[in-house]
SETOR-146152 format. One record per residue (C-alpha): residue in three letters; x, y, z. Coordinates in nm, 3 decimals. Layout:
+------+---------+---------+---------+
| resn |      px |      py |      pz |
+------+---------+---------+---------+
|  ALA |       X |       Y |       Z |
...
+------+---------+---------+---------+
***
This chain:
+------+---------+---------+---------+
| resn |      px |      py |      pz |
+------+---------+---------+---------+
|  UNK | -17.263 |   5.667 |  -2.189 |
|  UNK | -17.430 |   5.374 |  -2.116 |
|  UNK | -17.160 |   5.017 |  -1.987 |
|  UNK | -17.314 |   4.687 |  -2.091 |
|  UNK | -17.189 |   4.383 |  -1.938 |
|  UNK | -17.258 |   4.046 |  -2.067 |
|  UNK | -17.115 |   3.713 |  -1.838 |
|  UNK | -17.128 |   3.284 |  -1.878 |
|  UNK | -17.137 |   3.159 |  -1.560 |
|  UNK | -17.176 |   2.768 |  -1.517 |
|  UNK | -17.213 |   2.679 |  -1.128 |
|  UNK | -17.175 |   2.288 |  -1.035 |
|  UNK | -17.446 |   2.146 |  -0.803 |
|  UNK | -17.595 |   2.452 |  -0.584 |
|  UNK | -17.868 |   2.648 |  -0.470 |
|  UNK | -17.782 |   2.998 |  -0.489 |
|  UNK | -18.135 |   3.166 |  -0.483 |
|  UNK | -18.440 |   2.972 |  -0.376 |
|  UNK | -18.816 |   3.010 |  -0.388 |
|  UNK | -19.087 |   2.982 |  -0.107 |
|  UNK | -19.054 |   2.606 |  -0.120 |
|  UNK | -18.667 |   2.613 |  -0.094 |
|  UNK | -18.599 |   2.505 |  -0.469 |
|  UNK | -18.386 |   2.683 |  -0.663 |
|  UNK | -18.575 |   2.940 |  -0.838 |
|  UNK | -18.693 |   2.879 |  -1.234 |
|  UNK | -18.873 |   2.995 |  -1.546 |
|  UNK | -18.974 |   2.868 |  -1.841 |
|  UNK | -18.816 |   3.058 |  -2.176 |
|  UNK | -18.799 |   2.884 |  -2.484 |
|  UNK | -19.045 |   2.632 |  -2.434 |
|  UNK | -18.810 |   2.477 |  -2.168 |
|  UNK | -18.728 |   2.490 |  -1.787 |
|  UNK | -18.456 |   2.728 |  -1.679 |
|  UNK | -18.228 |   2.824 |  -1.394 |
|  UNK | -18.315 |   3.138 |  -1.243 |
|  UNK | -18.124 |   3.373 |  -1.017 |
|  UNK | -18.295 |   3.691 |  -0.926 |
|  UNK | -18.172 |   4.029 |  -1.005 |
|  UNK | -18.261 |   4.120 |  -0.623 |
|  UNK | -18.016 |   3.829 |  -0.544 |
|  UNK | -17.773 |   3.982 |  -0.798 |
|  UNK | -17.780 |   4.309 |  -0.697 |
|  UNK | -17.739 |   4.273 |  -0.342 |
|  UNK | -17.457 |   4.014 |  -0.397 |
|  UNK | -17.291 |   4.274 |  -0.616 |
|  UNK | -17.397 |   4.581 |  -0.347 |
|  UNK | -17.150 |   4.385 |  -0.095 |
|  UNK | -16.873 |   4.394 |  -0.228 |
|  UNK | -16.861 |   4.773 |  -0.330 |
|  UNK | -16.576 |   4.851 |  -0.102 |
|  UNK | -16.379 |   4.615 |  -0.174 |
|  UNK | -16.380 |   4.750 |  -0.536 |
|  UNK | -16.307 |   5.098 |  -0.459 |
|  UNK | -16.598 |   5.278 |  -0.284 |
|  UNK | -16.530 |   5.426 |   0.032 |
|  UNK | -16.788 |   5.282 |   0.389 |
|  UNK | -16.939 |   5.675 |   0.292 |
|  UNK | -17.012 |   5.604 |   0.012 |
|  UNK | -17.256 |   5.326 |   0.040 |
|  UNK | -17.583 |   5.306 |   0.204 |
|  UNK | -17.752 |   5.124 |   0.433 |
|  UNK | -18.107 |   4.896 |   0.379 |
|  UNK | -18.284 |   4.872 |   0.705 |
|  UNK | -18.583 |   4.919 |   0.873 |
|  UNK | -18.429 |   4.980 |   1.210 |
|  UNK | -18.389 |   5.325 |   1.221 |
|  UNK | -18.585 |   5.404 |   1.550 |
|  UNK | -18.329 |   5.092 |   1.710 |
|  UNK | -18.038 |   5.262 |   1.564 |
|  UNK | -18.086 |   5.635 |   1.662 |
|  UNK | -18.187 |   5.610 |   2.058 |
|  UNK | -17.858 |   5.423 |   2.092 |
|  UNK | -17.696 |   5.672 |   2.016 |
|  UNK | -17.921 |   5.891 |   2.190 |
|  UNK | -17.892 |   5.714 |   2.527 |
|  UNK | -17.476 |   5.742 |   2.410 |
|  UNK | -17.500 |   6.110 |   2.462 |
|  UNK | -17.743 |   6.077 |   2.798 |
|  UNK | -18.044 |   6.093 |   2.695 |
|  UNK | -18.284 |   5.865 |   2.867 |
|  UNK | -18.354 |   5.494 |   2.699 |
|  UNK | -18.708 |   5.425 |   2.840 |
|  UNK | -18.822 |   5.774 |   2.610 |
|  UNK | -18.537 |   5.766 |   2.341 |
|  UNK | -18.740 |   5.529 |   2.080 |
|  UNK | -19.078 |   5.690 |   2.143 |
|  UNK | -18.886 |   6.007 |   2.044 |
|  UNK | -18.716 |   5.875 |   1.722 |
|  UNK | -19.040 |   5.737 |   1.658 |
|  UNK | -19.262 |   6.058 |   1.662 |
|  UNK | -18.910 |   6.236 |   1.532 |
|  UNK | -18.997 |   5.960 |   1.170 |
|  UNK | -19.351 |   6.066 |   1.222 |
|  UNK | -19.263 |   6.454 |   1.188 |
|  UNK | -19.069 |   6.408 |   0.899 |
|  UNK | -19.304 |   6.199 |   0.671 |
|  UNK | -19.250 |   5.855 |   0.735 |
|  UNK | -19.450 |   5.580 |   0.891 |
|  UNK | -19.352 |   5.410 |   1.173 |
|  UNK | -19.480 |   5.036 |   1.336 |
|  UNK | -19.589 |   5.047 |   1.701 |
|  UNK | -19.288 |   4.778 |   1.716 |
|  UNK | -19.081 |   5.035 |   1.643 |
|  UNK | -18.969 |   4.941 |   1.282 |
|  UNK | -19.043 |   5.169 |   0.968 |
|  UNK | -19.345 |   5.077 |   0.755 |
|  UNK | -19.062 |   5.023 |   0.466 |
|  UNK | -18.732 |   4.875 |   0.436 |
|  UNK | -18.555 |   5.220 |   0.361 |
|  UNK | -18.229 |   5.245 |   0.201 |
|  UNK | -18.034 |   5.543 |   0.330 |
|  UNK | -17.712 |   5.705 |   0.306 |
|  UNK | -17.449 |   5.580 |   0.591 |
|  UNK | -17.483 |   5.927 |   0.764 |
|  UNK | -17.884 |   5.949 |   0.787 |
|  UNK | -17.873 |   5.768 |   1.133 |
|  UNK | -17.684 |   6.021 |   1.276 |
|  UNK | -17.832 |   6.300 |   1.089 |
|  UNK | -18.159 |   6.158 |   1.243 |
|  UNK | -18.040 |   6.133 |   1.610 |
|  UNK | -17.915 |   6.545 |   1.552 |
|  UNK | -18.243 |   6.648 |   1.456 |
|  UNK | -18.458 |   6.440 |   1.752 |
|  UNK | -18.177 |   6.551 |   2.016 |
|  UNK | -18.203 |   6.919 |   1.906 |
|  UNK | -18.614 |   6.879 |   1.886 |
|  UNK | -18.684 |   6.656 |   2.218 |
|  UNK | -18.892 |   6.910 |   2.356 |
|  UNK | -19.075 |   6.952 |   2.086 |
|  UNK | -19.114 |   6.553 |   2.034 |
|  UNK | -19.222 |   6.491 |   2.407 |
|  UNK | -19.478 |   6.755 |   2.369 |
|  UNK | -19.664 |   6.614 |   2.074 |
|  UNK | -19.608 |   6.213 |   2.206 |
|  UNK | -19.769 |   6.390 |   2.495 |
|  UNK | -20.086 |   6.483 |   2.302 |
|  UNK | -20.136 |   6.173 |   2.110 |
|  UNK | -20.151 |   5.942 |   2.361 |
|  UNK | -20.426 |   6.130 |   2.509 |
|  UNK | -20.575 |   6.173 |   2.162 |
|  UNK | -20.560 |   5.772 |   2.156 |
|  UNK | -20.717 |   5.741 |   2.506 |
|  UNK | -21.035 |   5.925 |   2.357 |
|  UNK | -21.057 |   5.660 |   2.072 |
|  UNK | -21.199 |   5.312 |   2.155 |
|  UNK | -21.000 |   5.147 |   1.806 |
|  UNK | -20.632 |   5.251 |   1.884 |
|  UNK | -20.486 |   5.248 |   1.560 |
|  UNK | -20.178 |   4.957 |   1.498 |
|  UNK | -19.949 |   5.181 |   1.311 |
|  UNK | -19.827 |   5.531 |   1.380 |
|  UNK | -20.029 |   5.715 |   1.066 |
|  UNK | -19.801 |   5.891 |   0.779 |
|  UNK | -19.809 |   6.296 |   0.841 |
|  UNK | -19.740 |   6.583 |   0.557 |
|  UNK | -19.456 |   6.768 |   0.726 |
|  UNK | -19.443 |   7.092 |   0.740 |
|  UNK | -19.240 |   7.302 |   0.507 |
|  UNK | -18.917 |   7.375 |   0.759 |
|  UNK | -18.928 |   7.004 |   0.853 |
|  UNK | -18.975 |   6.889 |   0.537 |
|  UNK | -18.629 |   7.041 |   0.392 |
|  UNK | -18.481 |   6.895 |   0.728 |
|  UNK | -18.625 |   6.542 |   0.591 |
|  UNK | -18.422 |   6.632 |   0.261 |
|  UNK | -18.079 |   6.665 |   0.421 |
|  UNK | -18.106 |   6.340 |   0.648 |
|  UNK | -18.253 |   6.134 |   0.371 |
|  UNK | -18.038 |   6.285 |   0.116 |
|  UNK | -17.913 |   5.993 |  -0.106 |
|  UNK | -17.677 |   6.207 |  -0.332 |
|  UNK | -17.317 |   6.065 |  -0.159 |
|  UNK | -17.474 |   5.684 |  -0.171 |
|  UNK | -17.347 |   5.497 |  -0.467 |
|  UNK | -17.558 |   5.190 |  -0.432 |
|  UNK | -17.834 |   5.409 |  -0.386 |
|  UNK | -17.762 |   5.625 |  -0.685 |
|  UNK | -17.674 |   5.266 |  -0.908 |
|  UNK | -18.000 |   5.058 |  -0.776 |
|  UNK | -18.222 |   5.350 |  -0.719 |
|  UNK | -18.512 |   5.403 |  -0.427 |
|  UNK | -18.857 |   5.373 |  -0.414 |
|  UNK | -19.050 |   5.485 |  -0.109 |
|  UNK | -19.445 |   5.467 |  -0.255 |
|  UNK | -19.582 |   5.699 |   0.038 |
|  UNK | -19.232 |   6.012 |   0.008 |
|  UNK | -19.202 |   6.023 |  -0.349 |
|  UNK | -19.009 |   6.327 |  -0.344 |
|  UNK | -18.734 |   6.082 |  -0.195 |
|  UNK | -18.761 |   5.877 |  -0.506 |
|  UNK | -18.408 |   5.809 |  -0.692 |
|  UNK | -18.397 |   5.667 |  -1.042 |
|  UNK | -18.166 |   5.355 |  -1.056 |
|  UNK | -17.832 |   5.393 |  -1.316 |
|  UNK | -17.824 |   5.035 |  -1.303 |
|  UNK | -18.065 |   4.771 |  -1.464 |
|  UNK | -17.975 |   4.411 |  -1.406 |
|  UNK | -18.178 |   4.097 |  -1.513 |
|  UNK | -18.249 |   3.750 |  -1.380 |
|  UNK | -17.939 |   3.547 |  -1.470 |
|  UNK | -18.142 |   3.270 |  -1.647 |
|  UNK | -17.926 |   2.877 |  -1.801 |
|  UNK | -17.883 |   2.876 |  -2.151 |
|  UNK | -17.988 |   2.500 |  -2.129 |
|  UNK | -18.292 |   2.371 |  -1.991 |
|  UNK | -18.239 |   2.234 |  -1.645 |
|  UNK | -18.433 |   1.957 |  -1.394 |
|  UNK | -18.411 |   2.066 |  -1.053 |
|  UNK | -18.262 |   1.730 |  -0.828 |
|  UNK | -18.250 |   1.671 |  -0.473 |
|  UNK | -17.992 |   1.537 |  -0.267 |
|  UNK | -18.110 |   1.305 |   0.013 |
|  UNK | -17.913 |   1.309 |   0.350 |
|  UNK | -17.900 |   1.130 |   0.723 |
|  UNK | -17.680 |   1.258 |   0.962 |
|  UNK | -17.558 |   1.003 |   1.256 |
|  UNK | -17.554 |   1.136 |   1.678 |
|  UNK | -17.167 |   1.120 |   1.785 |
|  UNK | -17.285 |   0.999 |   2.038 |
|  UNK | -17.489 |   0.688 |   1.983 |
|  UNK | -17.381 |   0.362 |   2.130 |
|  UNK | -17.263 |   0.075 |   1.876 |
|  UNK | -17.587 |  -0.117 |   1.868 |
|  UNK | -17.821 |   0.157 |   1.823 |
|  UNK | -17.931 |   0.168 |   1.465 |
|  UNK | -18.084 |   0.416 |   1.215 |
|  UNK | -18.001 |   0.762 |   1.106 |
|  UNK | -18.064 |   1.064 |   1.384 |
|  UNK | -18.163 |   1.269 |   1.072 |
|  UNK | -18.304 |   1.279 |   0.746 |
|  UNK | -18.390 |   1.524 |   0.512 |
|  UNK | -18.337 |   1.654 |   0.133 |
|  UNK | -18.206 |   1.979 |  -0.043 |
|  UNK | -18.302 |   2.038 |  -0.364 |
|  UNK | -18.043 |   2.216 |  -0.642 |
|  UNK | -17.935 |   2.230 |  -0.960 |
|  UNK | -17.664 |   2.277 |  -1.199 |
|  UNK | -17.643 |   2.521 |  -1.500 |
|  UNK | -17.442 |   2.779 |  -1.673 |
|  UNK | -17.610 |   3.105 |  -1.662 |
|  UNK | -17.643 |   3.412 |  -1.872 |
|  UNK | -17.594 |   3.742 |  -1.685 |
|  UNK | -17.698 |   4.107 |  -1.774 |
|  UNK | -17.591 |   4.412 |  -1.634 |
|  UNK | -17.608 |   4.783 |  -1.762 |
|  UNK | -17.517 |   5.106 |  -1.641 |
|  UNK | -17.636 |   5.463 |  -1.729 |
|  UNK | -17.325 |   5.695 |  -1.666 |
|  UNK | -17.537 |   6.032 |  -1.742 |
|  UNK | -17.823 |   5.919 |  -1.494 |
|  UNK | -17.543 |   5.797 |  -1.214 |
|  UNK | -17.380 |   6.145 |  -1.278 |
|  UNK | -17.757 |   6.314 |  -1.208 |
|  UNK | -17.746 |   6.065 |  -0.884 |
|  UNK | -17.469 |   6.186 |  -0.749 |
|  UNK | -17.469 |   6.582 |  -0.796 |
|  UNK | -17.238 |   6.582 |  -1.093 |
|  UNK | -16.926 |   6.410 |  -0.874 |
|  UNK | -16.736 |   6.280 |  -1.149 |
|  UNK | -16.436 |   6.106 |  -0.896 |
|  UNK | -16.738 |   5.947 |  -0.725 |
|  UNK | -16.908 |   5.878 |  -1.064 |
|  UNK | -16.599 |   5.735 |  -1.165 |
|  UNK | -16.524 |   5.459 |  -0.850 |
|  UNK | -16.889 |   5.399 |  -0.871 |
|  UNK | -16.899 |   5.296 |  -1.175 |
|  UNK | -16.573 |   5.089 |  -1.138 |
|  UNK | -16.699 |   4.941 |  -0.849 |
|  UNK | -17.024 |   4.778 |  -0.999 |
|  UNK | -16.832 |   4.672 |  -1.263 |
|  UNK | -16.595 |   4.464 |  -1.089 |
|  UNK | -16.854 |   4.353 |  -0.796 |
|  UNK | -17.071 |   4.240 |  -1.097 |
|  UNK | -16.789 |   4.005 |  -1.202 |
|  UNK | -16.679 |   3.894 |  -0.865 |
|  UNK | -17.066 |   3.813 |  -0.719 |
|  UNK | -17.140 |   3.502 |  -0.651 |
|  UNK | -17.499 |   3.440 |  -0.453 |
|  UNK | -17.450 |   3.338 |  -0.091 |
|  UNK | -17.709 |   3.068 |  -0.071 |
|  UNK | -17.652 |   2.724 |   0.075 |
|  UNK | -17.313 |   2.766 |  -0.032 |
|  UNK | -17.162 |   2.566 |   0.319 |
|  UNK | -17.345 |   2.290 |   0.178 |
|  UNK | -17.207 |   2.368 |  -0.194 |
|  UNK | -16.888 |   2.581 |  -0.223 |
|  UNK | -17.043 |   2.667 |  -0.561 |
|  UNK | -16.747 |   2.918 |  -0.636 |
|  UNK | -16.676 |   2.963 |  -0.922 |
|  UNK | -16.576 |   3.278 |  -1.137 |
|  UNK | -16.740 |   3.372 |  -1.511 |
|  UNK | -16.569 |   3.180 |  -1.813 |
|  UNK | -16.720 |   3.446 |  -2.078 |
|  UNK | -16.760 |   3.809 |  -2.065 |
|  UNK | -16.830 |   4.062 |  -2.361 |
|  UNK | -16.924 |   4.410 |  -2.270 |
|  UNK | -16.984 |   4.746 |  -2.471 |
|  UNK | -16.991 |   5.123 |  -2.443 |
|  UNK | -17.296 |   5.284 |  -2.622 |
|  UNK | -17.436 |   5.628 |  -2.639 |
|  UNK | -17.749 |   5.522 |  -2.608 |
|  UNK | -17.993 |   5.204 |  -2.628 |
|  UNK | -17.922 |   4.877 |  -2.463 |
|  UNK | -17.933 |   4.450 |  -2.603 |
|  UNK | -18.005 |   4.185 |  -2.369 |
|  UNK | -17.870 |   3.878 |  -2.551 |
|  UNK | -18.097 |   3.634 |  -2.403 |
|  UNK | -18.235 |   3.551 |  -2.720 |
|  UNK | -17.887 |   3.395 |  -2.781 |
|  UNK | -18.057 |   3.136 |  -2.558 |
|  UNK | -18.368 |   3.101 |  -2.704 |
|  UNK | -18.312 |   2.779 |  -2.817 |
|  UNK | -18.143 |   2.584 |  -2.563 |
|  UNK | -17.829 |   2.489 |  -2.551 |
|  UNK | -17.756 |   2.140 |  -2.578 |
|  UNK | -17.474 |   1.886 |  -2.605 |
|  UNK | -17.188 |   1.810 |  -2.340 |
|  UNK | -16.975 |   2.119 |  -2.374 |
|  UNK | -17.234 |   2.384 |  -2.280 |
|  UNK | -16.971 |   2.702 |  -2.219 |
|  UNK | -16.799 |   2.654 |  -2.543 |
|  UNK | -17.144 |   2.625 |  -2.691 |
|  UNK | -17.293 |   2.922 |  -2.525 |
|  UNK | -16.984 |   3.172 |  -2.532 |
|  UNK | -17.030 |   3.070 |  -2.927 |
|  UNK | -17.427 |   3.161 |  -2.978 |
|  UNK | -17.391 |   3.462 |  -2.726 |
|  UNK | -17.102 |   3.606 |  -2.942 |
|  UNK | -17.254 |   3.507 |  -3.301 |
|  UNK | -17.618 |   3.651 |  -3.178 |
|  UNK | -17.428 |   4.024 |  -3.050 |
|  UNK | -17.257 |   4.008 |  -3.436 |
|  UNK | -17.572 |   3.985 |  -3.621 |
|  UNK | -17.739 |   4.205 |  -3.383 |
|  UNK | -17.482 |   4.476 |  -3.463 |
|  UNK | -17.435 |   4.364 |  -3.849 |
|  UNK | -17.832 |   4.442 |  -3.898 |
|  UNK | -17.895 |   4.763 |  -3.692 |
|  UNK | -17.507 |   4.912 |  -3.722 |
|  UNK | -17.298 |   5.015 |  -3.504 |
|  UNK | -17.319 |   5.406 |  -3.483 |
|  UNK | -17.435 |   5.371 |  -3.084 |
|  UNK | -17.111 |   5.189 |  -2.990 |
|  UNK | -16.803 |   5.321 |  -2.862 |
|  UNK | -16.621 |   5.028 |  -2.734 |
|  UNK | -16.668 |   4.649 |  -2.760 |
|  UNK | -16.465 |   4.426 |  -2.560 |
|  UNK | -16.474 |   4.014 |  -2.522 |
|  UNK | -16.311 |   3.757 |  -2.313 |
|  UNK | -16.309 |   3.436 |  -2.240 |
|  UNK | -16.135 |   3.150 |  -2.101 |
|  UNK | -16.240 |   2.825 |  -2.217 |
|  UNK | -16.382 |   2.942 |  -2.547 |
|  UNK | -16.315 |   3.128 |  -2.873 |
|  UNK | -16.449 |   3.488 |  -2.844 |
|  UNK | -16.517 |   3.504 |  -3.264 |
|  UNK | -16.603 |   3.663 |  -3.429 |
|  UNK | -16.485 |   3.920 |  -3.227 |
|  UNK | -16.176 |   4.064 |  -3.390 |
|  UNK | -15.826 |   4.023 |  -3.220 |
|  UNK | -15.858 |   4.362 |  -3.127 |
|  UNK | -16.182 |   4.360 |  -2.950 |
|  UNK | -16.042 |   4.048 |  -2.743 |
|  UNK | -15.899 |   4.140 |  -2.372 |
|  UNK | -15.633 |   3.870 |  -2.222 |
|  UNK | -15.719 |   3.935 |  -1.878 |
|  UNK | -15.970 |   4.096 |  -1.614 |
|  UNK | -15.780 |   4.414 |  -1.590 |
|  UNK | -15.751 |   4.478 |  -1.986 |
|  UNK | -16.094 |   4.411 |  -1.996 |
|  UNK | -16.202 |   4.645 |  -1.707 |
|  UNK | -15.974 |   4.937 |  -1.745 |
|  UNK | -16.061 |   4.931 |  -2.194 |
|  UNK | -16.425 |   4.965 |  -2.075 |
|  UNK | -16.405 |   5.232 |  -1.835 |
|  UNK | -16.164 |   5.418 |  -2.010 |
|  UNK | -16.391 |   5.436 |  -2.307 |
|  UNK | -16.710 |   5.542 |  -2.096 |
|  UNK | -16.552 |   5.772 |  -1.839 |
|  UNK | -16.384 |   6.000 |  -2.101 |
+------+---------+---------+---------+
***
């Protein structure tokens, strides 16, 4: 079963995700300029609020490319010593396949399951030895080379170590692994499919991006000093956006070993964090908070409709949520009018400043919870 989430969002003045040159990111569909928030910035907005939605700490991962840092702490926790305890995690990463930065950080940002930093720090404490020997033998490998290299070189471990790589990289117990996926180009064997697709939120109006011009004043300054202390701009913009989520149940269930109770909070968890995330940026400045207006989602065997093409034409006028909840809904019925409706199990709309036709009465939820549990109901039996 696959759970298809469709959300309005409007957000006052704000920059939620911004590009290189701090303006709130764009793109140009339908002839026009759009808002833009990444599905990175999504994602990870959604990713962080997984336990408050039902996922246990366990069950999540973690993104980081600190894993030398994090395991000869805990190293030097159980005595061993701290001037040798990175080198050791570091040729421990080397033995089992993955890169690691003569500063000590992994070649990649890895996203790993919440126990791999311990499972790492067992397997380098029960192989020191081992690990001192060969550190041993490549720095006097290096001392015969004029070029020393300015990354510790990727290794093909052997077969015993290689299954030990398995179990501390194992991802099948991470939830936001098995939803988002991971890609690791150089250990493809450690590979996971993502469940979850999710695209840029994009306006359903074409938007200009502004700027706000401020001075700030030094506490301070005496009476008869004059002039601002500070000057600067922030560009943002306003817009109601069009988000769009899905979720493959069957490939989450592959994920995660065939767990259905994990299956099951993992797949209530994204679809309540997808509701509740809102994009952290510049939001002191903003306090863009606000909460969707619109939301239609499905249950389908199989296939999948972005509406964006709701949104092809802008929207235009002064009421732009009653405007879009009414070409978003109208677009999903003629969708499902001219290729049927044999894929869909469930269909459910809501909204709160808008009528949700033609949606009948009894595809319409009154609240969150109706809404929620009617979805997952359908998919999870």
């Amino acid at each position: 079963m696959i759970i298809e989430l469709h959300l309005l969002q409007s957000f006052p003045a704000s920059n939620l995700n911004r590009d290189d040159l701090g303006q709130p990111k764009s793109v140009t569909f339908g002839g026009v300029p759009r808002g833009r928030i990444s599905s990175q910035c999504l994602k990870r907005s959604a990713r962080q609020l997984f336990t408050s939605y039902g996922l246990d700490d366990e069950n999540v991962g973690t993104r980081t490319k600190r894993l030398v840092t994090a395991a000869s702490e805990l190293l030097v926790e159980r005595g061993r010593d701290s001037e040798t305890a990175q080198e050791i995690v570091a040729a421990g990463l080397h033995s089992l396949g993955f890169g690691v930065e003569r500063n000590r950080l992994t070649q990649y940002l890895l996203f790993v399951g919440r126990d791999a930093v311990t499972l790492l720090t067992d397997f380098c404490d029960d192989n020191w030895d081992a690990l001192a020997a060969g550190i041993e033998e490549a720095k006097k490998k290096e001392k015969k080379t004029d070029d020393a290299a300015t990354k510790i070189s990727k290794v093909k471990p052997e077969k015993e170590t290689a299954a030990e790589a398995q179990r501390i990289f194992d991802a099948s117990r991470a939830a936001d692994i098995a939803l988002f996926g991971r890609m690791i180009a150089d250990n493809t064997d450690f590979n996971v499919d993502a469940a979850s697709q999710v695209a840029h939120a994009i306006s359903t109006h074409a938007v200009a991006t502004e700027f706000d011009y401020y001075t700030a004043v030094d506490d301070l300054k005496r009476d008869d000093e004059q002039g601002a202390d500070m000057i600067g701009t922030i560009d943002f913009n306003a817009a109601c956006y069009y988000r769009y989520a899905n979720v493959d149940l069957s490939q989450l269930a592959n994920n995660l070993k065939g767990d259905d109770e994990l299956v099951a909070q993992a797949a209530g968890a994204w679809l309540s964090a997808f509701v509740h995330a809102t994009p952290s940026g510049k939001q002191t400045t903003t306090a863009a908070r606000t909460m969707p207006e619109t939301l239609l989602g499905t249950v389908r065997e199989r296939g999948a409709w972005n509406l964006a093409n709701a949104f092809l034409r802008p929207v235009t006028g002064s009421d732009i949520m009653r405007t879009s909840t009414t070409n978003l809904m109208s677009h999903f019925q003629k969708l499902r009018e001219f290729y049927g409706t044999d894929e869909l199990r469930e269909v459910v709309g809501a909204s709160i400043s808008a009528d949700t036709a033609p949606l009948s009465d009894s595809e319409t939820a009154l609240t969150l919870d109706d809404f929620r549990h009617r979805l997952l109901t359908s998919a999870l039996s």
